[in-house]
C-alpha positions in Angstrom: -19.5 -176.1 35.6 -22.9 -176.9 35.4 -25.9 -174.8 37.4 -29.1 -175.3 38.8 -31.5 -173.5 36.6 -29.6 -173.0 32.8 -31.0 -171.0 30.2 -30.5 -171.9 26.6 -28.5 -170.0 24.0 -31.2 -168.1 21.7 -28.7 -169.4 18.6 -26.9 -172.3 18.4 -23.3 -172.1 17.3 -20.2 -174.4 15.9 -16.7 -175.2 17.0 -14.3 -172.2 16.1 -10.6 -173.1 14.4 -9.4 -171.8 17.5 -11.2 -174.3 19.8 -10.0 -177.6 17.1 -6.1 -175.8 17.6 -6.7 -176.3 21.4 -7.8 -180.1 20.2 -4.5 -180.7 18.8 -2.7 -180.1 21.8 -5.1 -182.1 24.0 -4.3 -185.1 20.5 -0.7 -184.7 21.9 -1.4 -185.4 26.0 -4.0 -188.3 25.0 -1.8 -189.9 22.6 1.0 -190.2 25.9 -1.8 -192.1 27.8 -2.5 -194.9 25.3 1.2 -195.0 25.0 1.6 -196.0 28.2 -1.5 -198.7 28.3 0.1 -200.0 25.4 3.8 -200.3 26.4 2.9 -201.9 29.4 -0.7 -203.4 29.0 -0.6 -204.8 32.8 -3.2 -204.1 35.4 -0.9 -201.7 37.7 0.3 -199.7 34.4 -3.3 -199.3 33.0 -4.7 -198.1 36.4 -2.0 -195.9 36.6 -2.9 -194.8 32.8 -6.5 -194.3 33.8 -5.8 -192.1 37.0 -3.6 -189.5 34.8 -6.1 -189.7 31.9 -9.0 -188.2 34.4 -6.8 -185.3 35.2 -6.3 -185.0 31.4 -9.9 -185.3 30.4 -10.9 -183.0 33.2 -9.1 -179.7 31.6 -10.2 -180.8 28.6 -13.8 -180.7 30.4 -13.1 -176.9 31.7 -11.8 -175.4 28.6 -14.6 -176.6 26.6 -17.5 -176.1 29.2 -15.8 -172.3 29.8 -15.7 -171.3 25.8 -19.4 -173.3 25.5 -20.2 -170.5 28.1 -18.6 -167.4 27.1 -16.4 -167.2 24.3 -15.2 -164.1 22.9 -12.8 -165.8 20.9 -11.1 -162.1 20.5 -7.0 -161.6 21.3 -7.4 -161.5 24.8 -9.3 -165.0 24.8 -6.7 -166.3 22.6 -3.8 -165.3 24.1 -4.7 -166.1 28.0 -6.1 -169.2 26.5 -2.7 -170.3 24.3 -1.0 -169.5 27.9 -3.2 -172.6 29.4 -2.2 -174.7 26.1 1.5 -174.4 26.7 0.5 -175.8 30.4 -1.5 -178.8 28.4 1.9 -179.3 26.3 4.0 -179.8 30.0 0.9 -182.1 30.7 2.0 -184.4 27.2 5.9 -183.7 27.9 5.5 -185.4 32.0 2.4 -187.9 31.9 4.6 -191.1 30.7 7.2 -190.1 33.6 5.1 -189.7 36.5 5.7 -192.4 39.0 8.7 -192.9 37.7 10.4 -189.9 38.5 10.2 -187.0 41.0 10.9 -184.3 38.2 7.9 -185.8 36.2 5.9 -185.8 39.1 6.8 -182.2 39.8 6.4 -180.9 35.7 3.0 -182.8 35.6 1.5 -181.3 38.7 2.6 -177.6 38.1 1.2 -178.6 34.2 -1.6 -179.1 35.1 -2.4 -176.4 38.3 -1.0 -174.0 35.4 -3.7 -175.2 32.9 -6.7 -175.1 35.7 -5.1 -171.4 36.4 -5.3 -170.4 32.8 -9.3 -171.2 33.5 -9.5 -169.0 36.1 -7.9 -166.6 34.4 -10.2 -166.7 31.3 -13.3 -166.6 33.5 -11.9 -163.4 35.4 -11.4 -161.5 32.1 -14.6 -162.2 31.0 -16.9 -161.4 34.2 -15.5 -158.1 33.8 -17.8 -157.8 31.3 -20.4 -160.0 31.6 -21.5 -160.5 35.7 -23.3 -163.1 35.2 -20.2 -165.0 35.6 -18.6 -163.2 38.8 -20.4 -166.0 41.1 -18.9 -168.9 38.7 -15.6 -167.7 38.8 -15.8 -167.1 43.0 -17.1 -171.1 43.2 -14.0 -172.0 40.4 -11.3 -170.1 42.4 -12.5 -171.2 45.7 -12.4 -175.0 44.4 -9.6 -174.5 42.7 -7.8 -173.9 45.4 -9.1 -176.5 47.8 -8.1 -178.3 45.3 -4.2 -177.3 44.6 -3.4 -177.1 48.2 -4.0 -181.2 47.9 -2.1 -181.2 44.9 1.0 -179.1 45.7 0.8 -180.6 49.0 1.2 -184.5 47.9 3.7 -183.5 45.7 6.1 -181.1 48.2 4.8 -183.2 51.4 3.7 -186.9 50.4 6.1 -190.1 49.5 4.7 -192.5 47.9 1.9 -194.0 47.9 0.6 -190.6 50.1 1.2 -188.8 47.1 -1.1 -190.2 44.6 -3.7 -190.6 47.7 -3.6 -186.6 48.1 -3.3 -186.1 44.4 -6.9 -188.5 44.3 -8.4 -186.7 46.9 -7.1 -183.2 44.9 -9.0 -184.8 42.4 -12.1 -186.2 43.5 -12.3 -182.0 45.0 -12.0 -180.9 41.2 -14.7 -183.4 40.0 -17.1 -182.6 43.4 -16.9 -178.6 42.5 -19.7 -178.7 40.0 -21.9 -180.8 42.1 -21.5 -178.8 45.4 -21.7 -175.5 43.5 -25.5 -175.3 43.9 -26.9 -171.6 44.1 -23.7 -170.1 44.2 -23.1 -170.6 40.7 -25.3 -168.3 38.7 -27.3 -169.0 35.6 -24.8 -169.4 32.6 -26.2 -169.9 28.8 -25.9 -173.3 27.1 -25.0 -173.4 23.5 -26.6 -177.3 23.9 -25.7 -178.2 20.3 -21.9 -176.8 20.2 -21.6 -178.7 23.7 -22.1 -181.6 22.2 -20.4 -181.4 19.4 -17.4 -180.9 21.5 -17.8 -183.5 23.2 -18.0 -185.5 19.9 -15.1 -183.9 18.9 -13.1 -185.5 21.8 -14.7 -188.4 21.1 -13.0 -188.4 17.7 -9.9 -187.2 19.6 -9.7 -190.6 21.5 -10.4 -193.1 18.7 -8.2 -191.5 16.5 -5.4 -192.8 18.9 -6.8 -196.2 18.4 -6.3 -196.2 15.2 -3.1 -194.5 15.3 -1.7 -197.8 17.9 -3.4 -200.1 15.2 -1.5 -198.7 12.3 1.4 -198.2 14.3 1.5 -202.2 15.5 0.7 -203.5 11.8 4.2 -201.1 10.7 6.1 -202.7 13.7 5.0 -206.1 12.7 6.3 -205.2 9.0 2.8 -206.1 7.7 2.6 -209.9 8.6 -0.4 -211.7 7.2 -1.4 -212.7 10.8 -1.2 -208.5 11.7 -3.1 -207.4 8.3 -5.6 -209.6 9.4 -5.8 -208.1 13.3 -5.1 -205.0 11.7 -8.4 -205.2 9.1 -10.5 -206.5 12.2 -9.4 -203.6 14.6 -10.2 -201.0 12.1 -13.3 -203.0 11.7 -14.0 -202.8 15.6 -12.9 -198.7 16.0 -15.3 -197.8 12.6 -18.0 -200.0 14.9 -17.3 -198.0 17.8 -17.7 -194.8 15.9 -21.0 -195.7 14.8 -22.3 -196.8 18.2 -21.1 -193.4 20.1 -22.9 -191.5 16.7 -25.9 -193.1 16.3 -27.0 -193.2 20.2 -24.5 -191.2 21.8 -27.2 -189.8 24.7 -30.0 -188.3 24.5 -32.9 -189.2 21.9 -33.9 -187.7 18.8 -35.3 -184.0 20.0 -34.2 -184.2 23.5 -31.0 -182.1 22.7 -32.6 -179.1 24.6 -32.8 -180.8 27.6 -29.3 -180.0 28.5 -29.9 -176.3 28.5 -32.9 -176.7 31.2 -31.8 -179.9 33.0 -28.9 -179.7 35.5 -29.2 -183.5 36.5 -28.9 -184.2 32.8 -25.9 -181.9 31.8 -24.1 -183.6 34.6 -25.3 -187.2 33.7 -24.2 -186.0 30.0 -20.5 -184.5 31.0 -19.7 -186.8 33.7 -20.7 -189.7 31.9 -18.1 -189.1 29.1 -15.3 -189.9 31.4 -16.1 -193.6 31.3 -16.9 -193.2 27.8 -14.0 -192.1 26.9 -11.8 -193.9 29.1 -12.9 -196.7 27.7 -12.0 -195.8 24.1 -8.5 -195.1 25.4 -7.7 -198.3 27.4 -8.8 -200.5 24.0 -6.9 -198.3 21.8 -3.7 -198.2 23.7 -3.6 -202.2 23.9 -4.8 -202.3 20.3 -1.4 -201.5 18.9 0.4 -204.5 21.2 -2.5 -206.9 20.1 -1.2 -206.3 16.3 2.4 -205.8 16.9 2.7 -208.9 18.8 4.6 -211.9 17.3 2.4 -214.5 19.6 -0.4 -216.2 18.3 -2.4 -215.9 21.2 -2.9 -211.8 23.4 -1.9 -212.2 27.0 -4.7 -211.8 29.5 -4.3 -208.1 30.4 -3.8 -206.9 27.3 -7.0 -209.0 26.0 -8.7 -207.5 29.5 -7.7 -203.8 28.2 -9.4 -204.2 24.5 -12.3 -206.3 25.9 -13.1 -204.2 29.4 -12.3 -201.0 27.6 -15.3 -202.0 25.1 -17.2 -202.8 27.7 -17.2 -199.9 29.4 -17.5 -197.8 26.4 -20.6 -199.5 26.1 -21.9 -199.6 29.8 -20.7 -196.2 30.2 -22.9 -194.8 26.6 -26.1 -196.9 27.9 -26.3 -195.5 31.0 -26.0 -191.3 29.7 -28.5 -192.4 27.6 -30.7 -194.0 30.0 -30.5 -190.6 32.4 -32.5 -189.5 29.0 -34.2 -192.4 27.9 -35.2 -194.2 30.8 -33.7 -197.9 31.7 -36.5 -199.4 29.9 -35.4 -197.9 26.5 -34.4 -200.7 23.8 -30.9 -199.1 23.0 -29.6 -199.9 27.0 -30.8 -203.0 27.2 -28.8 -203.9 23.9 -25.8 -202.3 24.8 -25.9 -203.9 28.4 -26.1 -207.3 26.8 -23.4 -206.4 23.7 -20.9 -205.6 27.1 -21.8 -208.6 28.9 -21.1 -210.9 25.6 -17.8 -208.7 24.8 -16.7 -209.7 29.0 -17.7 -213.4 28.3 -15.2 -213.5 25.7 -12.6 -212.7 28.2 -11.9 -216.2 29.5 -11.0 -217.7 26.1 -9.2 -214.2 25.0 -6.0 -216.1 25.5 -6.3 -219.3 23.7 -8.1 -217.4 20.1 -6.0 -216.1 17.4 -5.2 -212.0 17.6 -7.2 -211.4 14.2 -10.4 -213.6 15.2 -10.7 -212.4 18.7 -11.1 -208.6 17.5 -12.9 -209.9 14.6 -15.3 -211.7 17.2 -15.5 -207.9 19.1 -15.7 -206.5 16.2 -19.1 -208.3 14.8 -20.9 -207.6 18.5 -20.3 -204.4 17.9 -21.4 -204.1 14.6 -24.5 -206.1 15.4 -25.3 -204.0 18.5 -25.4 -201.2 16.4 -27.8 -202.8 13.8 -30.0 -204.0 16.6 -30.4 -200.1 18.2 -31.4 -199.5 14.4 -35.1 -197.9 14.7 -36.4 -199.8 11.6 -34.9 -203.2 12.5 -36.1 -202.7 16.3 -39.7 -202.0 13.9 -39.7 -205.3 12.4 -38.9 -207.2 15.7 -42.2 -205.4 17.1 -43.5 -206.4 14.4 -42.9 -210.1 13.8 -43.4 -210.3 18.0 -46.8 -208.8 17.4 -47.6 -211.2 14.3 -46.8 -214.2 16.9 -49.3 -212.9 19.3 
């Protein structure tokens, strides 16, 4: 995925309709793994949630890194491309079956060595024409297999929990590729703005199931005064989030470039999306049970999910941007300090109304968000300096 020396694209370009089709089907697979957090908010079911959403993310990851590199976006592209989507599609069909039954097991592992395929495929069509990319697809097919021999193996040769041990260590082999690639990958152009930009997009992806299980809860709950009220703060906490991830969601103003030059930064910036992300999903799919629920008070794990997701959202953004930044800068200390506030919440999560626990959330959020503000971190230098 990512090399040792990278070379910047001479132009920058945007996110083709083609690319934000692809995004919907992704919507449909993601929106399956906040299903599950939220129809069973407990710590076993929300582990298990996480484990299948890193598989999930991580096609997501080699789809968008593989167009960011070389995309023709011609009929070829398109329809070996489409022929990975329809794999991404039997990824949404099986991920709220697996572990409980050996037929979703089955469809969600050939799903998803189908959609890595369809990767491999698109890289051999285009290092036909462009060699640059005959080394990259060589270090992607090698891994790739390493990697489906662990998966095909768990799932043919592996009860139990055996089976989701060899499926981790398939894909702990998948996440390790890039890293152990070294010089055997050669040097790929960056389009450093269209990267991110994706990854944004993804971003968007993720919330928008929050606000989906939000909505959803507050029709279940047949708009209740109590849910309008949880409902109003949780759209108050996801518009909060959205501001956070878009106002300091890595590198500094002018450091964009970086990516392109930097491997130890492109991987900082990629890999450190998954807890990002992950994140985003575990809150949103418990959101929906916060505001559907008929108690007055959220049980612990499902107050854990919306609280621990937050916080590592916000753990997770401070430290890409410090691989940038520095530990020193401002906007990680703040966001270290906004997690630790949203986790000290977590012992009286249970005893505080629905509404004013997110509303709570929600305002250290939003006041994170005005603290990383350049001109209000100005006057605090300020009025620190008039002190002295």
């Amino acid at each position: 995925m990512t090399t040792e020396s990278l070379e910047e694209a001479p132009t920058e370009r945007r996110a083709t309709w083609f690319e934000l089709f692809g995004d919907l089907v992704f919507v449909a697979a993601v929106g399956q793994v906040t299903h599950r957090i939220g129809e069973h908010p407990t710590g076993g079911a929300v582990a298990a949630a996480a484990a299948l959403f890193v598989p999930l993310w991580w096609t997501w990851v080699l789809y968008a890194v593989r167009a960011n590199r070389a995309d023709r976006d011609n009929t070829a592209h398109r329809l070996l491309t489409m022929c990975g989507l329809a794999a991404v599609c039997g990824l949404a069909v099986f991920i709220g079956g697996v572990g409980h039954s050996p037929g979703a097991d089955a469809g969600f592992v050939i799903s998803y060595l189908c959609a890595r395929a369809g990767v491999a495929a698109l890289y051999a069509w285009e290092s036909r024409t462009d060699t640059q990319l005959t080394p990259l697809l060589r270090s992607f097919a090698t891994g790739s297999a390493a990697s489906a021999v662990l998966w095909a193996g768990g799932l043919a040769f592996a009860p139990g929990p055996l089976r989701y041990g060899a499926w981790a260590a398939g894909m702990a082999t998948d996440l390790a590729l890039p890293l152990l690639s070294g010089r055997r990958i050669a040097r790929a152009t960056h389009h450093v703005e269209h990267l991110r930009e994706r990854f944004g997009l993804f971003t968007i992806i993720v919330l928008g199931e929050a606000v989906l299980g939000f909505t959803n809860g507050l029709v279940h709950a047949r708009t209740a005064p109590e849910a309008a009220a949880g409902a109003a703060a949780a759209f108050a906490l996801c518009a909060s989030l959205w501001w956070s991830y878009f106002s300091a969601s890595g590198t500094r103003p002018g450091a964009h470039a970086q990516l392109a030059r930097n491997p130890r930064l492109l991987h900082a910036y990629v890999f450190g999306h998954l807890p990002v992300q992950l994140g985003l999903a575990v809150t949103g799919g418990a959101l929906g049970t916060a505001i559907a629920t008929s108690a007055a008070h959220l049980p612990l794990s499902a107050a854990a999910c919306i609280l621990g997701g937050v916080a590592l959202f916000l753990l997770a953004t401070s430290a890409v941007r410090s691989a940038f930044t520095g530990v020193r800068d401002p906007v990680v200390a703040i966001r270290v300090i906004t997690a630790a506030l949203a986790l000290a919440l977590l012992p009286v999560s249970t005893h505080l109304p629905v509404p004013v626990l997110l509303a709570l959330l929600a305002a250290l959020v939003t006041a994170s968000v005005a603290a990383e503000s350049p001109n209000h971190r100005r006057r605090l230098a300020t009025a620190a300096q008039a002190q002295h």
